[in-house]
N, C-alpha and C positions, 0 to 999 in steps of 0.2 A: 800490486795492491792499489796504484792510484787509479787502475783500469775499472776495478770494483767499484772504489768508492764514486767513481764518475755514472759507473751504470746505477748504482744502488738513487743518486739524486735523480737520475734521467725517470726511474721507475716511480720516485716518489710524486716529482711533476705532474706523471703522467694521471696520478690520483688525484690529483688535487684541482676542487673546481675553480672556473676561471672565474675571476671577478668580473663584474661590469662596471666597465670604464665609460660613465654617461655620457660623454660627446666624444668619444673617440670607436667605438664598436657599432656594427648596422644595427639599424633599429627593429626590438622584436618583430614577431607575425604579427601578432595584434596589434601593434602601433605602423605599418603599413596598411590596415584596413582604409581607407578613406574615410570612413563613417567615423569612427574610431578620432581619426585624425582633427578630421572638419568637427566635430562634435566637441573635441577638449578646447580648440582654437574658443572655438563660439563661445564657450564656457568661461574660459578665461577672459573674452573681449567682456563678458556681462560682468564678472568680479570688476573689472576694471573702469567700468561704466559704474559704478554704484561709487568704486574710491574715486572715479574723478568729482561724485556728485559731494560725497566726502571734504574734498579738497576745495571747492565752492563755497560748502557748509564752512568749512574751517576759513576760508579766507573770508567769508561776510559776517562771522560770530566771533566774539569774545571773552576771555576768561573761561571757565569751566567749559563748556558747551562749546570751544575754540580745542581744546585741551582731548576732549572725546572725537570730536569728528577727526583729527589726525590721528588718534588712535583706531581709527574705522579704517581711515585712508590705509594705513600700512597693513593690515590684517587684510582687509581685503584684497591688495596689490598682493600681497604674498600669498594668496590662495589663488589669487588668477595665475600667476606665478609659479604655482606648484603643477596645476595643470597643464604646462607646456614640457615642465617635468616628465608629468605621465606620457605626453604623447611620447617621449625618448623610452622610456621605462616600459611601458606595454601594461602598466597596470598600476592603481594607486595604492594599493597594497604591497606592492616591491618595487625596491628594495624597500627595508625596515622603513629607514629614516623618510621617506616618502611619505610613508604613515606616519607616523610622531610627528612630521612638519604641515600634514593636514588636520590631522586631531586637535594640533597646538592652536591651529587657527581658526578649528568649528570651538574651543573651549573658550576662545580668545573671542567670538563671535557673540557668545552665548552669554558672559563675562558682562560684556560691551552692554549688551541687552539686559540682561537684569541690574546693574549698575547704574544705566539711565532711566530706568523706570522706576526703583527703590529713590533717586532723588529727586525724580516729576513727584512720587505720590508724598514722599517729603516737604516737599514745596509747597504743594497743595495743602496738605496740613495746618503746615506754619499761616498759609494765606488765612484759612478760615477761624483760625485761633485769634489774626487779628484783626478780622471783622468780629467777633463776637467779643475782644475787648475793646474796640473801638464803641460797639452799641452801647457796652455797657455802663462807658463814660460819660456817654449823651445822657443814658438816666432812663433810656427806653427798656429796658432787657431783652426789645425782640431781638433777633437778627436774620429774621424777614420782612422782606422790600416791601411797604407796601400797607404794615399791619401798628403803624403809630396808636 
């Protein structure tokens, strides 16, 4: 009986697909192309050229706008990031998580981008709200330069 039950798992093994273990198993065909290879490297050097510019932003600005550029720097270091991933993986669509940790970071991207531009065109608002009560104190009503 224990002869069985020893063949019955040997057969079950022999079904079942093998995982990928990312740094421990050869790297696919695809991720062996050179083009392939050279291509994600580059890729990822430019993610990481934009978070070091990032990291400049964040370290010469303050408050708010100190607050966003670290949040550029880490999105973007995580998507250069992800692409050295792919060169092990053979593909940025597998494994799953591959994909959910680039999606996370184009949504995270996108995020970033409409978030600083809804409180530029905010800003700008508020600015012109208080030139036209600043004029209207003077006693002028215009609030164009120019038309006393």
């Amino acid at each position: 009986m224990g002869e069985s039950v020893n063949e019955y798992f040997a057969m079950q093994a022999s079904f079942t697909r093998p995982r990928l273990h990312l740094f421990t198993e050869p790297i696919s065909l695809l991720a062996q192309d050179p083009l392939f290879v050279r291509g994600n490297q580059a890729e990822a050097a430019v993610w990481w050229l934009i978070a070091a510019v990032f990291a400049w932003c964040a370290w010469s600005q303050t408050g708010v706008k100190r607050r966003q550029c670290l949040q550029a720097l880490v999105v973007f270091f995580a998507f250069g990031l992800s692409d050295l991933v792919e060169i092990r993986t053979g593909a940025w669509w597998r494994p799953w998580w591959l994909l959910l940790w680039k999606t996370a970071c184009v949504v995270a991207m996108v995020w970033l981008l409409w978030s600083t531009r809804k409180k530029g065109s905010e800003g700008a608002g508020e600015r012109g709200s208080e030139e036209e009560s600043a004029a209207e104190s003077e006693g002028t009503g215009n609030t164009e330069p120019g038309t006393d």
